[in-house]
C-alpha positions in Angstrom: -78.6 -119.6 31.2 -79.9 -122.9 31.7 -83.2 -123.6 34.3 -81.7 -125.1 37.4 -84.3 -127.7 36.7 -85.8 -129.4 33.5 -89.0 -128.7 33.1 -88.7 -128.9 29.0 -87.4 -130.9 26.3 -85.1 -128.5 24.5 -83.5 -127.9 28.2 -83.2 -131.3 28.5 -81.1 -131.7 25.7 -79.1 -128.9 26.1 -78.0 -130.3 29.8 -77.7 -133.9 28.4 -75.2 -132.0 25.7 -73.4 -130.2 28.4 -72.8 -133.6 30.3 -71.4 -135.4 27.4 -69.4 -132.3 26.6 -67.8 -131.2 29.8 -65.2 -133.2 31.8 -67.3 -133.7 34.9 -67.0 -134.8 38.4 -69.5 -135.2 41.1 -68.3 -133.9 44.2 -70.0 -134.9 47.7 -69.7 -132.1 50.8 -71.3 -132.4 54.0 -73.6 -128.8 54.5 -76.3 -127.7 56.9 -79.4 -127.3 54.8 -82.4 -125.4 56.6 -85.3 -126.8 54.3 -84.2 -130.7 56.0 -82.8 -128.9 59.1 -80.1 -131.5 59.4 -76.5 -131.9 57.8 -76.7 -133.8 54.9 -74.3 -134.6 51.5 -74.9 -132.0 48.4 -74.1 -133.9 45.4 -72.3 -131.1 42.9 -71.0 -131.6 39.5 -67.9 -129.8 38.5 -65.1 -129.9 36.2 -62.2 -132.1 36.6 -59.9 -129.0 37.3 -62.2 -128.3 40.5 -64.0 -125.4 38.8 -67.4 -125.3 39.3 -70.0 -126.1 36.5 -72.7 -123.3 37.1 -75.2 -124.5 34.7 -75.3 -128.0 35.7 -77.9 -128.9 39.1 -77.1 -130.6 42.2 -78.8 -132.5 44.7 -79.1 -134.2 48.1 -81.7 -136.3 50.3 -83.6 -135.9 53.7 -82.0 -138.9 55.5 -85.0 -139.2 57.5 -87.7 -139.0 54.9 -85.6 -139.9 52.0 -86.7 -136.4 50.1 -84.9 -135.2 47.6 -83.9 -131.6 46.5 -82.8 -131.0 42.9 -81.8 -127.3 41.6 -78.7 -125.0 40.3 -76.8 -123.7 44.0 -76.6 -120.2 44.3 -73.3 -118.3 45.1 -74.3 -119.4 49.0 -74.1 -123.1 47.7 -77.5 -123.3 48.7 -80.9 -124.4 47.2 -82.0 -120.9 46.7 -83.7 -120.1 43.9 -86.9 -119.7 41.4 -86.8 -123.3 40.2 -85.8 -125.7 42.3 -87.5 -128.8 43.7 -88.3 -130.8 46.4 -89.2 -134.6 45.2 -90.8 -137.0 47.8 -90.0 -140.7 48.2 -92.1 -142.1 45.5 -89.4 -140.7 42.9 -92.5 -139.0 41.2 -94.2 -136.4 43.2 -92.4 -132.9 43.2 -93.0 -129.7 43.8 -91.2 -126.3 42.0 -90.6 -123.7 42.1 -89.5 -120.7 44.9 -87.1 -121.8 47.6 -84.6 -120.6 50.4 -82.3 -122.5 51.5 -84.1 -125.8 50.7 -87.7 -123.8 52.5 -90.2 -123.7 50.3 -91.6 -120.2 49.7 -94.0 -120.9 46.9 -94.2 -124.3 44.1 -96.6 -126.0 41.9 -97.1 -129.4 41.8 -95.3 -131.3 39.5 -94.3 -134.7 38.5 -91.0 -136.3 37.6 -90.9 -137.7 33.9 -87.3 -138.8 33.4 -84.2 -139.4 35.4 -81.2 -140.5 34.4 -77.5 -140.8 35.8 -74.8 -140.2 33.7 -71.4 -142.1 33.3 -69.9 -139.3 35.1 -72.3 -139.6 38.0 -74.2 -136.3 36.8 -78.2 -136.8 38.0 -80.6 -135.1 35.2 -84.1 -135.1 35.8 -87.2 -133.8 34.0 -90.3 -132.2 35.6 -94.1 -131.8 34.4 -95.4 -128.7 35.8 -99.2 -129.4 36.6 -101.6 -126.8 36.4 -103.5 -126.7 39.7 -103.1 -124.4 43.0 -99.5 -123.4 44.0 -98.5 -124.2 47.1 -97.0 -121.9 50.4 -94.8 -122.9 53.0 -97.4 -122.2 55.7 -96.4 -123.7 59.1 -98.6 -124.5 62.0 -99.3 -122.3 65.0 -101.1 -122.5 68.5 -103.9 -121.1 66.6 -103.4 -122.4 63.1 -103.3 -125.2 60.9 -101.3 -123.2 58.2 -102.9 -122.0 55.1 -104.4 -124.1 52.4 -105.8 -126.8 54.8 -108.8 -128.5 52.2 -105.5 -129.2 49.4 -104.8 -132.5 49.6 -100.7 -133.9 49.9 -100.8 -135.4 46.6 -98.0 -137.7 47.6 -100.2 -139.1 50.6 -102.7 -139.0 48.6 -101.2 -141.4 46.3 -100.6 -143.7 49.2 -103.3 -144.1 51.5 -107.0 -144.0 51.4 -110.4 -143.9 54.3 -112.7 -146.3 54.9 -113.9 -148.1 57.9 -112.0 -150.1 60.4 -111.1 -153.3 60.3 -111.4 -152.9 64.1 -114.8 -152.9 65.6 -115.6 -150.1 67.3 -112.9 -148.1 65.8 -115.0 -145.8 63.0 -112.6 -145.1 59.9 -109.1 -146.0 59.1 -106.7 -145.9 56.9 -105.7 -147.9 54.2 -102.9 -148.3 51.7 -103.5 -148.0 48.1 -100.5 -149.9 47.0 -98.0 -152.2 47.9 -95.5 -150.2 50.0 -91.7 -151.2 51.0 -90.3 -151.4 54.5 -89.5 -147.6 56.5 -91.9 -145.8 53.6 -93.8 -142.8 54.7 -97.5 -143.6 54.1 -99.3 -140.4 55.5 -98.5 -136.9 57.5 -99.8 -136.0 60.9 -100.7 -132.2 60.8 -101.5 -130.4 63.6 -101.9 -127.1 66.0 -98.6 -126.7 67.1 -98.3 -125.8 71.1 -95.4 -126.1 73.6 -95.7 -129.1 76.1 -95.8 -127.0 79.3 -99.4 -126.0 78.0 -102.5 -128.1 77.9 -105.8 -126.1 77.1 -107.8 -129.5 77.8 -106.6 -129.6 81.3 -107.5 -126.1 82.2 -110.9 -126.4 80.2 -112.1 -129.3 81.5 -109.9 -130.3 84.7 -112.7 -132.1 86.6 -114.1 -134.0 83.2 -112.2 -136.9 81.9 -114.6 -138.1 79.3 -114.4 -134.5 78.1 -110.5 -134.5 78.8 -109.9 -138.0 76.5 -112.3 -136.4 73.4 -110.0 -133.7 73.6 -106.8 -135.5 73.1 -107.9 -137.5 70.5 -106.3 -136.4 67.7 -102.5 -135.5 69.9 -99.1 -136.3 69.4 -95.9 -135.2 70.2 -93.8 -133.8 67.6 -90.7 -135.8 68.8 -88.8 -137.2 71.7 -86.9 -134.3 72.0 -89.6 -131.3 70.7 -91.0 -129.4 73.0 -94.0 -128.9 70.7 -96.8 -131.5 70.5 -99.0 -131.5 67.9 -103.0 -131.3 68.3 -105.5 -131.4 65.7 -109.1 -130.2 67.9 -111.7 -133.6 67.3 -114.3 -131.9 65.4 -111.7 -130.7 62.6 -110.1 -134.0 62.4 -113.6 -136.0 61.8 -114.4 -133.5 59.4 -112.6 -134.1 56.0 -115.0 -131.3 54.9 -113.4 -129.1 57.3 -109.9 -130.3 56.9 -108.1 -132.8 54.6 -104.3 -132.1 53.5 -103.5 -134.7 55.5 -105.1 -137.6 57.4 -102.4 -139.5 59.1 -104.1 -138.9 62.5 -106.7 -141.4 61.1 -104.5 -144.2 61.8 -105.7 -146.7 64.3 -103.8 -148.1 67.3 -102.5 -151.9 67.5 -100.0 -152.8 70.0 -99.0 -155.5 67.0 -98.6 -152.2 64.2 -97.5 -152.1 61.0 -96.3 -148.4 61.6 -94.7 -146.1 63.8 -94.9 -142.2 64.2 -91.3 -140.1 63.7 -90.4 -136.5 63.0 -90.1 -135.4 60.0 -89.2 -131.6 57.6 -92.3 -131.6 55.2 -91.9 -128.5 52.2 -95.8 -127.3 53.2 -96.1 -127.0 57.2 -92.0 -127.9 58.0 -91.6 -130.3 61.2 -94.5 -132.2 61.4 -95.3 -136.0 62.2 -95.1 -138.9 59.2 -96.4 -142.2 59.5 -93.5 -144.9 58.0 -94.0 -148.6 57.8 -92.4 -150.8 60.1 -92.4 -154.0 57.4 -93.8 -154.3 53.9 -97.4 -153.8 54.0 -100.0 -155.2 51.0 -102.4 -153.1 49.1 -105.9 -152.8 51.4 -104.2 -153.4 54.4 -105.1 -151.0 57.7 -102.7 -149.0 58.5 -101.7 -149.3 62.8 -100.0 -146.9 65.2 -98.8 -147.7 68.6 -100.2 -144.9 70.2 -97.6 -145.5 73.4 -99.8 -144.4 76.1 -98.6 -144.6 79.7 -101.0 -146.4 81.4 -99.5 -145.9 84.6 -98.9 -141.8 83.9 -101.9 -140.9 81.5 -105.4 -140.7 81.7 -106.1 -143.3 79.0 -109.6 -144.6 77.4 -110.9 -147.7 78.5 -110.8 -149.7 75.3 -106.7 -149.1 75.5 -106.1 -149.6 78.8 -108.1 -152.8 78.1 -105.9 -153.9 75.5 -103.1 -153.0 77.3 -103.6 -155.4 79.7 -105.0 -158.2 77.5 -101.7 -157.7 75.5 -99.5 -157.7 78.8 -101.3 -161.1 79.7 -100.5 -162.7 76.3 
């Protein structure tokens, strides 16, 4: 039985037989998949007859993040399985390995080496397995991170980079490494997860606001519509010795940014917080959030409420 994904050359050619071989079609179904938690279009080769072609793998993309999951469906139609994989938007960062549904259970990092589309429509596309630490779906918590918190997302990795501010005042930032295309993810924002209705800062430190701000540093909510927010506590988040799998809460505010927070399904920590670009953005250029503060509703540092004004007066 063929490997739902390519990870060698003899497989390759096998499936590039099977193409050429079989009468193929590529059919496209709307399905529920948990791993993106959204409806989205499975891409499935089968014969011309409308039987299924078991040996041949299917795909379909996060329309949010523009992920991609590659694999053989089992008997659910699902992307369940020992070797599937979950490719980012680069095209070249994957993971496989174990997954439910589209959830990751456990992968190792990998890296895409070929892809091609058939005639037919058929995708085949070839993996390099890399030898390193495999990873676990491992999902925040009030009181966690999720496991594995010092291994870096190699596909943020390959995108962004610290150093300090271009703003004065502002410590580190975060750069990009590359020239990156309009709505591209660029970084994650990881965090503890906790339902809105609870603040720990405010029942710590009610009567403190310098101690109330440094505690809300590193907070965002998880979506319009979440009732989770996510917080990363300040001395973690200035600590990449403590904590560096992802550093998208590095990103400084600019009520002029080249970025903007959304929601997104990531394979490690599920619904977390990417940072995508809001134009095209050179390599070595800062990296800038709106934070979206109410001034009006929020305790709010000086420096922003500041530059809220001076940008209200312009």
């Amino acid at each position: 039985q063929l490997c739902g994904v390519v990870q060698d050359i003899n497989t390759g050619r096998m499936l590039d037989w099977l193409i050429r071989k079989e009468k193929l079609v590529v059919k496209r179904q709307m399905r529920y998949c948990t791993g993106f938690a959204c409806k989205t279009v499975y891409f499935t080769p089968e014969r011309v007859n409308g039987t299924p072609s078991p040996c041949l793998p299917s795909w379909s993309h996060d329309p949010v993040s523009q992920c991609w999951l590659y694999g053989l469906l089992d008997t659910k139609g699902q992307f369940t399985g020992h070797s599937i994989a979950w490719v980012f938007p680069d095209n070249y960062t994957a993971l496989v390995g174990s997954f439910t549904d589209g959830v990751m259970e456990q992968a190792s990092p990998a890296t895409v080496i070929a892809k091609e589309m058939s005639p037919q429509g058929v995708l085949t596309v070839k993996f390099s397995i890399m030898q390193g630490e495999k990873l676990k779906f491992s999902p925040p918590s009030p009181i966690s991170l999720g496991e594995q918190g010092m291994v870096r997302d190699r596909y943020e990795d390959s995108m962004v980079y610290l150093a300090r501010s271009d703003i004065p005042g502002a410590g580190e930032g975060l750069f990009a490494k590359k020239d990156v295309p309009l709505n591209t993810i660029v970084a994650f924002f990881n965090g503890l997860k906790i339902p809105t209705d609870v603040d720990y800062a405010k029942e710590l430190f009610a009567f403190d606001e310098s101690a109330l701000l440094s505690m809300s540093v590193y907070t965002i909510k998880l979506g319009e519509d979440s009732p989770f927010y996510l917080d990363l506590p300040l001395c973690i988040g200035q600590d990449t010795k403590q904590y560096r799998a992802t550093l998208g809460h590095k990103a400084n505010h600019s009520f002029r940014p080249n970025c903007r927070f959304r929601q997104v399904r990531h394979p490690r920590w599920g619904s977390i917080v990417a940072i995508f670009s809001n134009r095209k953005i050179e390599e070595g250029e800062e990296l800038l959030c709106n934070y979206g503060y109410n001034v009006d509703r929020q305790l709010v540092p000086d420096w922003y409420r500041q530059g809220w004004e001076e940008h209200n007066m312009g």
